[in-house]
C-alpha positions as CSV (number, residue, x, y, z in Angstrom):
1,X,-30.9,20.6,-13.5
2,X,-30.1,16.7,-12.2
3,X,-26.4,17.4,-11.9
4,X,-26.8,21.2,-10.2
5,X,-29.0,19.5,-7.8
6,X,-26.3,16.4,-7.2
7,X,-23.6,18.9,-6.7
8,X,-25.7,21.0,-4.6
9,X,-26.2,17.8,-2.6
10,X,-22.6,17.1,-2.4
11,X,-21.8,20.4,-1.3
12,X,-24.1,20.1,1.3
13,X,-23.0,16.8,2.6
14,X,-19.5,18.4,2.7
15,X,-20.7,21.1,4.8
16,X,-22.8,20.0,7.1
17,X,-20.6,16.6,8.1
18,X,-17.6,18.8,8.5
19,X,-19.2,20.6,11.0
20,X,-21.3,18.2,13.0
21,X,-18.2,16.5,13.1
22,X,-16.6,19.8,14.7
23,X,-19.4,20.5,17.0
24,X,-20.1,16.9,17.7
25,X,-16.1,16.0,19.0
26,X,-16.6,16.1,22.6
27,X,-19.4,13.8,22.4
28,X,-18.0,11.2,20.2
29,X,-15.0,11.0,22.7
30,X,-17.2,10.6,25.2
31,X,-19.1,7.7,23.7
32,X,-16.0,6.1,22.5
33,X,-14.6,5.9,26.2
34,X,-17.9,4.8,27.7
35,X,-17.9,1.7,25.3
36,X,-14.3,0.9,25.8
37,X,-14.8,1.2,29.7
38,X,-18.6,-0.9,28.9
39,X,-17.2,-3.7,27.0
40,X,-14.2,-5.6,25.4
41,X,-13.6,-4.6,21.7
42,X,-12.8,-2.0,19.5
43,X,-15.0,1.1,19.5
44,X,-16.3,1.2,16.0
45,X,-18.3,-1.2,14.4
46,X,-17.3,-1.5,10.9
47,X,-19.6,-3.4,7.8
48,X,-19.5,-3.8,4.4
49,X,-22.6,-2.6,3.0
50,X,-23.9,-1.0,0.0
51,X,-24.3,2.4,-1.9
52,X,-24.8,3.8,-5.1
53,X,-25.3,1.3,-8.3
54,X,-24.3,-1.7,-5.6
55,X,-21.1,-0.4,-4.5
56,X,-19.5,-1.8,-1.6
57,X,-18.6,-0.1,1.1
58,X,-17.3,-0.1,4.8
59,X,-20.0,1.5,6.7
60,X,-18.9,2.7,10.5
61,X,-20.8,3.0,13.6
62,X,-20.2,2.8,17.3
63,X,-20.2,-0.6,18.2
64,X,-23.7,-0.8,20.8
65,X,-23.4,-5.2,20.5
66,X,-20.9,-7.7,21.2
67,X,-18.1,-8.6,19.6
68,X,-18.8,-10.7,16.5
69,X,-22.6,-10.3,17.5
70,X,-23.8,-10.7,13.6
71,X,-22.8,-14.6,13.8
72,X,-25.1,-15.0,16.8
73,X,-28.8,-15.2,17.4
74,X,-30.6,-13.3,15.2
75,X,-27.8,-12.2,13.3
76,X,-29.1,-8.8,11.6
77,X,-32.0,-8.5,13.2
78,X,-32.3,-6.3,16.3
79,X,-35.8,-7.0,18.7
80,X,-35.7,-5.7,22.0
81,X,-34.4,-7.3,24.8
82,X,-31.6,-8.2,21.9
83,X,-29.2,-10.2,24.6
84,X,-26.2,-8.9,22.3
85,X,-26.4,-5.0,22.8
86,X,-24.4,-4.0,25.4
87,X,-25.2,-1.5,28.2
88,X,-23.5,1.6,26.3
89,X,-25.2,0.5,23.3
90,X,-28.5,0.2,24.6
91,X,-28.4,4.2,25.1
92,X,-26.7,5.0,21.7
93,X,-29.1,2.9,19.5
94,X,-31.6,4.7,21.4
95,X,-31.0,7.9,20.7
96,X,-29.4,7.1,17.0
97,X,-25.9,8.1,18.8
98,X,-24.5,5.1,17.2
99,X,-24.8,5.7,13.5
100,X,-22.5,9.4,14.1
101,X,-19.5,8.1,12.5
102,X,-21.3,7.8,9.6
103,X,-20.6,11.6,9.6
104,X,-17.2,10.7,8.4
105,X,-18.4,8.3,5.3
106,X,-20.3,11.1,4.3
107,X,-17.3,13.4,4.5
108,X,-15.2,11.4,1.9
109,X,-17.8,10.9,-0.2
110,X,-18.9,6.8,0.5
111,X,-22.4,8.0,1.6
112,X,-24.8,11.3,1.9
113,X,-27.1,13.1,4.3
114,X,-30.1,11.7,3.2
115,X,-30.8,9.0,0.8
116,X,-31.6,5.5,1.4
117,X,-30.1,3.9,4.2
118,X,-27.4,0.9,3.1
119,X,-28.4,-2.4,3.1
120,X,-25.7,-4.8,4.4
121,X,-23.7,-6.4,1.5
122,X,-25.7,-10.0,1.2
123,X,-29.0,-8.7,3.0
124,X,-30.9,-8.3,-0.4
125,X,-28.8,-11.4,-2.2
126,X,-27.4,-11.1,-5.1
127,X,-27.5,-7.7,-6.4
128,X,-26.8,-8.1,-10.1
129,X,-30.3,-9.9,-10.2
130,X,-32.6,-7.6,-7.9
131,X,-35.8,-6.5,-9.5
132,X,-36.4,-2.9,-10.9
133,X,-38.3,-2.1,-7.8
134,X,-35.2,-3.2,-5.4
135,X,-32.7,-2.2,-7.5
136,X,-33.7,1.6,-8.4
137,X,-32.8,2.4,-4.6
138,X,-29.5,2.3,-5.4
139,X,-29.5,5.0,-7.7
140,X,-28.6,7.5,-5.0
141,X,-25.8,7.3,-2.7
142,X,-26.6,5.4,0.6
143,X,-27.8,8.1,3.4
144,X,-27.9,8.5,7.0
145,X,-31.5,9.3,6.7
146,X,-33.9,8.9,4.9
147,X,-38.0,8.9,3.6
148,X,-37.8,5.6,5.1
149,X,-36.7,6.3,8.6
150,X,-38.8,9.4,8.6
151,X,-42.2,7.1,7.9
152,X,-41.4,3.9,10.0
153,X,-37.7,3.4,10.5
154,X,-37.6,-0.2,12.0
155,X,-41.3,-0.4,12.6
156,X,-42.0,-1.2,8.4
157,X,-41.6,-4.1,6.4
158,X,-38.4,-4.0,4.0
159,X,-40.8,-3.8,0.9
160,X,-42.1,-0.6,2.4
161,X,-38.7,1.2,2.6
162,X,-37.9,0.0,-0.2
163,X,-41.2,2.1,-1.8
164,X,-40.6,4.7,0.6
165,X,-37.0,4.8,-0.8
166,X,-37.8,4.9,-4.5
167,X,-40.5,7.6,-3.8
168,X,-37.3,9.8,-2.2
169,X,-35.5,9.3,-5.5
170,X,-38.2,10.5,-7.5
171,X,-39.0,13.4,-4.8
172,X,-35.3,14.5,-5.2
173,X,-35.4,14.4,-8.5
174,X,-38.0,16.9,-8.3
175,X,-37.1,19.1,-5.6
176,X,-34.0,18.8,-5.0
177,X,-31.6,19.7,-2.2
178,X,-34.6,21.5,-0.6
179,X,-36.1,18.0,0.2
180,X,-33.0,17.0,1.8
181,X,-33.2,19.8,4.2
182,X,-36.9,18.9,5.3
183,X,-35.6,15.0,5.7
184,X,-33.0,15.6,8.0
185,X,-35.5,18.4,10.2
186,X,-37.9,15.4,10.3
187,X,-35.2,13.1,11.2
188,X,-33.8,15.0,13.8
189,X,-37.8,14.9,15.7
190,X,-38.1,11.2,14.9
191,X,-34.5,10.3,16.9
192,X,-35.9,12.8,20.0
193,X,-38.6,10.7,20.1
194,X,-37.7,7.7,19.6
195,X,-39.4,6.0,17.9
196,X,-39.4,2.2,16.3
197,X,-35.9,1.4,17.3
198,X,-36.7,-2.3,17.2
199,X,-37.7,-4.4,14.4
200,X,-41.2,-6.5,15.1
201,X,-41.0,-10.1,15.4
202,X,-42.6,-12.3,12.6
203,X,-45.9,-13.7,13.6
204,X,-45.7,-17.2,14.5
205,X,-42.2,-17.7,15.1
206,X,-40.8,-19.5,17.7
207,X,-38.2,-16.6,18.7
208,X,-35.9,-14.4,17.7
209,X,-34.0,-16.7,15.6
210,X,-36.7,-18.7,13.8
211,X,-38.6,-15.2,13.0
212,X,-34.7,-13.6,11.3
213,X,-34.5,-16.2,9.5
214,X,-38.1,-16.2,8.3
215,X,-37.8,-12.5,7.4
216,X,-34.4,-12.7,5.4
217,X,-36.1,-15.5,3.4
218,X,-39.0,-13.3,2.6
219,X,-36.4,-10.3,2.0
220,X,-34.7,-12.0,-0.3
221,X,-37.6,-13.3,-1.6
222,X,-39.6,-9.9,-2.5
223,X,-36.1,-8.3,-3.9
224,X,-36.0,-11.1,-6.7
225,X,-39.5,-11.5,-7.7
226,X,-39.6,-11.1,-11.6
227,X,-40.8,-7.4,-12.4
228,X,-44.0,-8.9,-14.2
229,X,-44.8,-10.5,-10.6
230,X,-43.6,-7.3,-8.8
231,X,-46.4,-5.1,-11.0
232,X,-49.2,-7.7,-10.1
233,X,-48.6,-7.2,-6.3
234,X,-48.7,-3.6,-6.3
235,X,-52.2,-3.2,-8.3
């Protein structure tokens, strides 16, 4: 039953990206014009990140910041009023418009529909040591969507989409393809109304910078707690 319901999910991905991609053409020239004319740069944004059983990969998107914007300020970390984005960008991380070439890494394979979203290569640390907790996300390919984005997107803590992630694995495990379907319908509402597109500052920091760095140290932190210490802090 696990592998009909992968390859269902593959042939689903294959579908439905091939013809967003189709229907979606006009726009994406669009947007890639309008950044070019916005800013100086290339179009797409492109990021090593991570998928399935830690695999790297190079994740596109429209590039909505400045060149070479993750060596500045907060680095990964997006609050509003984020000097970095530019004017285009501001609109296209709005509205999710950004994260549409994403269409195309689902197309060959590197990520899926739905599943959880891919952390950036060194956001978690080192991978071979994450805890059972952190680490079980990445039994799925990397998604556009997910569980995660549906319940809180940006507006959660990374321990909570890491639970809401492991809770989509089990759920798919369960229901398969189907669940996929209702994800991305709940997706699609969530971008409309836009919500939590910026992450919440740390309480107590001094800014932007003091409070990234505060929460990559927790990050990291929570994602390499022994599993014995990860049990005690969810009773």
């Amino acid at each position: 039953m696990r592998i009909l319901n992968l390859s269902l999910k593959r042939l689903f991905d294959v579908l439905s990206s091939f013809v967003a991609i189709l229907l979606l053409l006009p726009l994406l020239l669009i947007v890639a014009i309008a950044i070019k004319c916005d800013s100086k740069g290339p179009v797409f944004f492109k990021q090593e990140r991570r998928t399935k059983n830690g695999k790297v990969f190079g994740m596109l998107k429209f590039r909505s910041m400045v060149v070479n914007a993750e060596q500045m300020g907060p680095g990964l970390f997006n609050y509003e009023n984020d000097q970095r984005v530019t004017k285009v960008g501001k609109f296209i991380r709005k509205t999710s418009i950004d994260e549409l070439p994403q269409l195309f890494n689902i197309l060959i394979g590197q990520m899926s529909v739905v599943g959880p979203r891919p952390c950036v290569r060194y956001e978690l640390g080192d991978y071979d040591t994450l805890n059972k907790k952190y680490k079980k996300r990445f039994e799925m390919k990397a998604g556009l969507t997910g569980l995660a984005q549906v319940k809180g997107r940006n507006n959660i803590t990374w321990d909570e989409k890491v639970e809401w992630d492991d809770e989509y694995i089990d759920k798919f495990r369960k229901y398969g393809v189907l669940f996929d379907i209702k994800l991305l319908f709940a997706s699609v509402f969530k971008v409309f109304k836009k919500d939590d597109v910026y992450e919440n500052r740390v309480d107590g920091a001094a800014d932007d910078e003091e409070s990234a760095k505060l929460a990559e140290e927790e990050i990291i932190r929570l994602a390499h707690l022994s599993d014995e210490e990860q049990e005690i802090m969810t009773r």
